[in-house]
N, C-alpha and C positions, 0 to 999 in steps of 0.2 A: 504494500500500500504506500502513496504517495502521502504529505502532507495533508494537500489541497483534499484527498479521496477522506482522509483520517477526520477535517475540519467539516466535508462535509456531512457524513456516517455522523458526530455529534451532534447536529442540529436535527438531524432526522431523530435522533434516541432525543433531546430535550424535546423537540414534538409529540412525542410518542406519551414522555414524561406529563408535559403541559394535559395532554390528554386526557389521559387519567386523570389528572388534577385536576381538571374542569369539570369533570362527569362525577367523580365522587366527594374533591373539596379534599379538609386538611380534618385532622383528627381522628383517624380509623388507625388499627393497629395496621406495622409495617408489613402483613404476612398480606393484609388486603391490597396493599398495592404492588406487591408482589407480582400476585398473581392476574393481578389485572394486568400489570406492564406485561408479563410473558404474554397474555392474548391481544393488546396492541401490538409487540410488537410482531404477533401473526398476522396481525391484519395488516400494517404495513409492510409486512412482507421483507422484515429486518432480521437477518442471522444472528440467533444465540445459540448460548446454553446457562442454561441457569441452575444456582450452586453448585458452579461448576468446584469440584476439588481442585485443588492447587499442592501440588508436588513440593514438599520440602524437606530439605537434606541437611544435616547436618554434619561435616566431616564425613560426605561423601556415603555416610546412612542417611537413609531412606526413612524418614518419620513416622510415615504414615499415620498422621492424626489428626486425617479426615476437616481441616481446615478448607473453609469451602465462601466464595464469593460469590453476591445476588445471581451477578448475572458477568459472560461474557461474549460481547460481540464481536461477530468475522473474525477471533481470536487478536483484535487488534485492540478494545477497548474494554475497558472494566468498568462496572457500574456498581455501586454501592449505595444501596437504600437506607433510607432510613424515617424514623416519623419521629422527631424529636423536637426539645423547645430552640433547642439552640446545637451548631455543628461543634464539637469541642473540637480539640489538639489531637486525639485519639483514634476519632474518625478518620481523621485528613493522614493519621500516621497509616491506620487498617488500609486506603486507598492505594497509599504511597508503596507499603510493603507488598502488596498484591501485586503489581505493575510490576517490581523489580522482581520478585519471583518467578512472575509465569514472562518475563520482558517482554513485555507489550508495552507501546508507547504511548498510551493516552488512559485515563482513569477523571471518572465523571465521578461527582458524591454525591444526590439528590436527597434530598428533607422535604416530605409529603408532609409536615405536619407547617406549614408556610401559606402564608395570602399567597403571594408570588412565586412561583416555583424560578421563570427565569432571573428575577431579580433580587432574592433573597435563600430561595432554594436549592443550586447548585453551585457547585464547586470545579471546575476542570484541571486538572494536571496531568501535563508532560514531564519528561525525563530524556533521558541519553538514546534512549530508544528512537525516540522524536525525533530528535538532532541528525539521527541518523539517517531518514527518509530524505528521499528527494522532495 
């Protein structure tokens, strides 16, 4: 994937996000928007997989313990949900370490519990991954 292809696959997922967020509003636990974003984003016809596992090693062991993110798109972006009052330091680190695990270069963080999901409710981050696309 290109930049330009990465910047545009985001606005399609915050669409997708908006979405939901328009049809059901803020204050529902985060497993309901869950599963609502996975059937937008059938209907839009946008490549995941969701809770997806993510592989982590330790000195070259194999942890396996089942550490798993909302969702991942065309295996280029990671999306992390949430329905909270506020994003802490925590979240933005869960997004960050996700991305450098599985390297993938973009990591979206959405809060469904917000008036405005694009103005107050997301978060986007790149990394080296990025950098490194055309």
């Amino acid at each position: 994937m290109t930049q330009k292809q990465i910047t545009e696959l985001t606005y399609k997922i915050l669409g997708a996000c908006i979405e939901v967020h328009k049809t059901l509003g803020p204050g529902l636990l985060e497993i309901v928007y869950h599963k609502a974003l996975k059937e937008e984003f059938r209907i839009q016809n946008i490549n995941f997989k969701s809770e997806f596992v993510i592989p982590v090693k330790y000195k070259d062991i194999d942890l396996n313990c089942g550490l798993q993110c909302d969702f991942i798109i065309e295996d280029s972006i990671v999306i992390e949900i949430k329905s909270v009052k506020e994003f802490h330091d925590i979240h933005k680190a869960q997004v960050l370490n996700y991305m450098n695990l599985l390297k993938v270069p973009k990591g979206i963080l959405v809060n469904f519990n917000v008036t405005n999901i694009f103005k107050e409710g997301q978060q986007t981050f790149v990394n080296k991954y990025y950098e490194q696309l055309n």
